[in-house]
N, C-alpha and C positions, 0 to 999 in steps of 0.2 A: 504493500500500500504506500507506503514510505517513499519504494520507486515511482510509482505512478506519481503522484502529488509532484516528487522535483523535476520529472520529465515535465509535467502539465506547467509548473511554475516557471521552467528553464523557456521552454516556448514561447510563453506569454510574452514573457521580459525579449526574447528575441524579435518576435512579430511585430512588439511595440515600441522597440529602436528602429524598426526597419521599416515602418509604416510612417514612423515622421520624415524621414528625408525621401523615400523613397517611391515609385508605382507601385501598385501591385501588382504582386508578381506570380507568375507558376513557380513552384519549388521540387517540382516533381515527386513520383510516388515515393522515393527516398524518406521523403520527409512522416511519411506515414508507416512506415516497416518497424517501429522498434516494437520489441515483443510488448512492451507495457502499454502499447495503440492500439496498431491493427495489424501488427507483425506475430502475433501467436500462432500454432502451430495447429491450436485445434481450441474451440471455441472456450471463454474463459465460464466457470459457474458463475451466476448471482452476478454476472456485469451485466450495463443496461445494454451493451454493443455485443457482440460475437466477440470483440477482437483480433480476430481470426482474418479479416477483411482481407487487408493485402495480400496475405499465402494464398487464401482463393483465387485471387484476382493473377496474380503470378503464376500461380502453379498449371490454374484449372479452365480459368477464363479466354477465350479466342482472342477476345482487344489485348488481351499482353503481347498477343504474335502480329498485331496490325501491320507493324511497320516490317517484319521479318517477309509476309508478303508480296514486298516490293521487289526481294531481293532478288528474287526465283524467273528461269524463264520467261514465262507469263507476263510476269510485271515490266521486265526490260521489252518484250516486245511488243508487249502494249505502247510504250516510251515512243520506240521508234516508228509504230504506226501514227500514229497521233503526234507525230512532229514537234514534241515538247522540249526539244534542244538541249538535255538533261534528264539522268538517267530519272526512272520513278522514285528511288527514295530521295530526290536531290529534288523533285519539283510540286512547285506549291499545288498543283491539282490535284496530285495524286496524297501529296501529306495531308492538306485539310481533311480527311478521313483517315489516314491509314495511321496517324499522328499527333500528339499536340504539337502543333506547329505556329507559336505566338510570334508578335515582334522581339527583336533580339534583346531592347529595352526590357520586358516584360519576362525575360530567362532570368530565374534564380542559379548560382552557382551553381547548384548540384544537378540543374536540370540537363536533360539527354533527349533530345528528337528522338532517338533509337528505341525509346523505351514503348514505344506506339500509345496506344488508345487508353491512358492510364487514370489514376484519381480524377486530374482536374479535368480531362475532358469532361466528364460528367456533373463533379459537384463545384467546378469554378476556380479561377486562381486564388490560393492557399494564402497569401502572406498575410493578408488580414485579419484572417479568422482563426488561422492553425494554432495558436497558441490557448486563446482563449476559449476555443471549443471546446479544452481537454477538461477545464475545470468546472467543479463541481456544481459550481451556480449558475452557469451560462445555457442560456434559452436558446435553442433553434432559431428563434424570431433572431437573434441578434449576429447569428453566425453569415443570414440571410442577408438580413441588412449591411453586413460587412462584405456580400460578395459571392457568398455560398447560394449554390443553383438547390433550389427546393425540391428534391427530389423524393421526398415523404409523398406529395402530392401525385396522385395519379395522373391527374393532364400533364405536370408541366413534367415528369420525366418521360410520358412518351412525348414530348414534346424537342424533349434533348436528345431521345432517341433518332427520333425522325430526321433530326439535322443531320445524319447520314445515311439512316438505312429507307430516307424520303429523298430529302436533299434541300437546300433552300437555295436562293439566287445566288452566294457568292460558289458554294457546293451540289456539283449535282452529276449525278452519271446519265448521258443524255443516249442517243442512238448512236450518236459516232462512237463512245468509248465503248458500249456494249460488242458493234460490230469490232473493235479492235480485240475484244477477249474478255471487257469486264462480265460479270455475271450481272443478269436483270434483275431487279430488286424490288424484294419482299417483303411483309413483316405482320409480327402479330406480340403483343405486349407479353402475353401471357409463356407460349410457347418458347420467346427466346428467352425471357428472363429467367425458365426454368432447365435451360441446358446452359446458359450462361456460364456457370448457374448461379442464383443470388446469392450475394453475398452478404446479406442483411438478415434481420429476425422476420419469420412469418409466424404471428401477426408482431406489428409494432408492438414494445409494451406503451399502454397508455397514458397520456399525458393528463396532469392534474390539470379536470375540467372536462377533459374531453372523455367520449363514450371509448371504449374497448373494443380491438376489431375483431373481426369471426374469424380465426385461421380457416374455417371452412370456405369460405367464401373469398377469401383475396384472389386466388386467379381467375375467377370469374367476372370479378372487379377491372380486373387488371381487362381482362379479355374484352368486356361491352367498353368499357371508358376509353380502353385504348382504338379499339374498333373507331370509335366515332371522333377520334383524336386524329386518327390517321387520315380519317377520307374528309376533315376540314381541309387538314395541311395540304390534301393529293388535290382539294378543289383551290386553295389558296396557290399550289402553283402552278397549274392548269391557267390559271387567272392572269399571272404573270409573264406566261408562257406565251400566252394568246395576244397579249398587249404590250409583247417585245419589250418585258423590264430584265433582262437576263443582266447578268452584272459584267460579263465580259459584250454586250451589248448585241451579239450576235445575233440579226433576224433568220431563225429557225423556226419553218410553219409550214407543216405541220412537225411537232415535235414527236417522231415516231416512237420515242421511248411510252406515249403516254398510252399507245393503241396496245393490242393482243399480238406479242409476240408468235405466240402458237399458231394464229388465223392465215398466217405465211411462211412462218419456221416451223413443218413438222413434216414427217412421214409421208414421202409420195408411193402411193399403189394404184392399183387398177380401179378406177370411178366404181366400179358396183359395189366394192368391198370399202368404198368412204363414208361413215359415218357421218361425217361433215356435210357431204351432197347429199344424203339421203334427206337429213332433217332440214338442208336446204339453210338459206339463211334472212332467217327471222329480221326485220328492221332495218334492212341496208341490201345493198345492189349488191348480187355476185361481184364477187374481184375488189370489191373494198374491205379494206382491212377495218375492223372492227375494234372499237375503241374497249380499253381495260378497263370492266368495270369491275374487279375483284374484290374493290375496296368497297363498291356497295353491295355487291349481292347475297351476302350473308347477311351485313349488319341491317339494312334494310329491313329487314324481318322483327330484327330487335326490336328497330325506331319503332315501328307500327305497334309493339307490345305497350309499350313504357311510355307514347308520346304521341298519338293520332296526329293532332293538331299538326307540331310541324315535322313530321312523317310525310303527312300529304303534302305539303309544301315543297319539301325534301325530294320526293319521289317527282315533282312537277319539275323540278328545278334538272335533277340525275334525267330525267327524259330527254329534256332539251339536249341539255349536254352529249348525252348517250344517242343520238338521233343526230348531230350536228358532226359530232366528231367520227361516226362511223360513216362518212361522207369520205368521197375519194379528195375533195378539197374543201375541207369544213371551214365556215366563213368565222374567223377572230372575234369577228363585231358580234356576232349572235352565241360565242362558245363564254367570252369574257363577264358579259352583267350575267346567267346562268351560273357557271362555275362561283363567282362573285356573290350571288345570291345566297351559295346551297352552302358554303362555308360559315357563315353567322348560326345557320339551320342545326347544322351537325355540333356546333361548338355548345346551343344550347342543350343539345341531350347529351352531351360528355357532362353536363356539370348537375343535368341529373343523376346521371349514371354514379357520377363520384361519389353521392351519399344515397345513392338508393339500398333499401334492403333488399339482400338479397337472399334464397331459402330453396328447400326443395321443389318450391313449383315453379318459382320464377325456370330455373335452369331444366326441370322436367318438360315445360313448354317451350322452350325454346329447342332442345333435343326433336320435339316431334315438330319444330317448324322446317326445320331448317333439312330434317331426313325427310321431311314430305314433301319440302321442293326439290326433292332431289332433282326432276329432270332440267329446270330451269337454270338451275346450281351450276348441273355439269356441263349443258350445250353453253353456257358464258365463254369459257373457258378451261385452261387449264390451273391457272391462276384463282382463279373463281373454286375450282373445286381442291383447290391446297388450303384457300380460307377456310373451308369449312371442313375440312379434317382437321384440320388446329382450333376450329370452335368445337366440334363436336368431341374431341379429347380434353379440353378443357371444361370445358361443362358439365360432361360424363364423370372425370374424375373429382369432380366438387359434390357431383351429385350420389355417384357411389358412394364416397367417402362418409357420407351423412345416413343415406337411405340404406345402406350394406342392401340392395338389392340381390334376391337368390342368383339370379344368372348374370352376375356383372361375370364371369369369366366369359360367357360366351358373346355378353357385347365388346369386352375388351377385345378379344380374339377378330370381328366385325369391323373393328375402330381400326387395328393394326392391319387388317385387309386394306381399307382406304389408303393408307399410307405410303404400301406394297405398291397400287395401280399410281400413285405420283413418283415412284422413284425413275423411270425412264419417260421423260414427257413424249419423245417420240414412239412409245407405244401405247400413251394413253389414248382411251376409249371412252366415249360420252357415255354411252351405254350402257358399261360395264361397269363404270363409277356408280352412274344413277343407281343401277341396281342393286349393287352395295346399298347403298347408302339407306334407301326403301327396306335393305333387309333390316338395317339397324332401329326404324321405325318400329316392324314386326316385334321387337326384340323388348322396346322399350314398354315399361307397364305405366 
């Protein structure tokens, strides 16, 4: 204890010499390793933290290796497709993701580029608050206020997620980088945070004043808040996109990262054996590629459960959009006040989502929503039917875990089917997915 108290007092007194003359700065995850922090080796008893944080984050977490893959084939010739005059770990496109990569001003001593996607990416540059956090009487509110990204809250860390695994104007993986070899990008709050994997307490313990949270219930939480987190941001840069605010200023239109990958990249055979032909294509002319709506087609269901009003709204708005951009030249002027519209829409059921309760029937009826559209689900896409194997596993496991349902082994068994038909996109099947997914309907009581 003795240690803790002069590590937390040593801090202080450093943070607050170095905040009067100086910016604030990153100090990198160094500054967070001592075992009496977040440097322990395995979680501490009776602490309010794990302590444990960093060993996770180093050991076990992906963002530790961000920058490592730059280093790799892939990444240098992605470089030299995309004519960045500088290998990838040297260049700023490529480090605003794979990197903290601040001004040179804003490097603490001990910081390292090398270290990739570390502490402050997430919780905000350190010099501020690192000392003061550690003691006993210091409030969240004040950690915040000095500088720390609030990551308690469920909008704003998928919010810090998204600024890569979405992208915003100064960061973003467009259709050139993807053709040069990046991978198209995905996301779901719930499912990556749990191969991450967290490195936090589930549930928080709770703050005097505040209610206590349902360890049953948080990645369900995570799941609907983040769902409707992600398709403001996806409409918020659609919005952008369309009204040529890119931050390197480049007019790109259409920006095909934002269409169906699949609906032009997959599996060519012989016309009788195309699922695609047979069902024909719904809301748009053969030969036009089809706008990505993966971001609404599952959570959609939600909105309508939790929030008619603007659901309908939402879904008037997703139409426009979805009908404009699935045009072989979808016109800016009519994709921008849409997209613009459906982004305020979605932000208001993220912040019911954030304090709704949630229980066995919420997540029971969303299970039979979401396996009952299965066919709608899977003719969207392929994109479309990955969201919802990461809702319906998410859901599932919030919902067994409470109801100990007799047959959760054979809808698990059901669930890891879906996950099976996503692993080779060029042999997925609309049909074959829907069908699953209907059997898991069957399944559910």
């Amino acid at each position: 204890m003795l240690r803790v108290v002069l590590c937390a007092w040593f801090m202080t007194l450093t943070a607050l010499l170095a905040a009067q003359n100086e910016p604030i700065k990153y100090l990198g995850p160094g500054s967070c390793a001592a075992t009496s922090c977040h440097g322990s080796v395995k979680p501490i008893p009776d602490s309010r933290i794990l302590q444990n944080e960093y060993s996770t984050w180093i050991i076990r977490d992906k963002h530790s290796r961000a920058y490592q893959a730059l280093l790799g084939e892939v990444g240098e010739r992605m470089a030299l497709i995309l004519k960045l005059g500088a290998k990838a770990e040297e260049a700023p496109k490529c480090l605003a993701c794979h990197a903290l990569n601040p001004a040179p001003e804003q490097r603490g001593r001990a910081f390292e580029i090398s270290e990739g996607v570390s502490c402050e990416n997430c919780h905000g540059p350190a010099s501020a608050w690192l000392g003061p956090h550690a003691t006993r009487a210091w409030p969240h509110e004040k950690s915040v206020a000095a500088g720390m990204h609030d990551t308690r809250d469920v909008i704003h860390r998928t919010e810090k997620c998204l600024e890569c695994h979405l992208g915003t104007r100064n960061k973003f993986v467009d259709h050139q980088m993807i053709a040069a070899g990046h991978p198209d990008l995905y996301f779901e709050l719930d499912s990556f945070s749990a191969v991450m994997p967290r490195h936090w307490k589930v549930p928080r313990e709770s703050e005097p004043g505040k209610p206590a949270e349902d360890a049953a219930w948080v990645g369900v939480r995570e799941w609907s808040a983040g769902q409707a987190v992600q398709l403001r941001t996806a409409m918020e840069r659609l919005t952008w996109r369309a009204r040529n605010e890119r931050a390197d200023k480049k007019d790109v239109w259409p920006e095909y990262s934002e269409l169906s990958c699949f609906a032009c990249h997959h599996a060519l055979g012989a016309a009788k054996d195309s699922w695609r032909q047979e069902h024909g294509y719904v809301g748009r002319r053969p030969g036009d590629p089809a706008w990505n709506s993966s971001r609404y087609a599952v959570f959609r269901l939600l909105a309508k459960q939790i929030d008619s009003a603007n659901a309908q709204e939402l879904d008037r708005q997703l139409l426009a959009v979805s009908e404009e951009m699935s045009k072989l030249n979808p016109d800016r002027n009519v994709v921008a006040p849409a997209a613009s519209a459906a982004a305020p829409l979605a932000q208001r059921i993220a912040e019911r989502l954030r304090t709704m309760q949630y229980g066995q029937a919420v997540a029971l009826r969303m299970l039979q929503r979401i396996s009952d559209d299965a066919e709608n689900i899977a003719l969207a896409d392929e994109r479309a039917a990955e969201q919802a194997a990461m809702a319906i596993d998410s859901l599932y496991v919030a919902y067994s875990n409470d109801a100990k349902p007799a047959n959760a082994a054979e809808v698990r068994a059901a669930i890891n089917e879906l996950f099976q038909q996503l692993e080779n996109p060029s042999a997925y099947n609309a049909d074959q997915f829907a069908s699953s997914l209907r059997q898991i309907h069957t399944l559910l009581h």
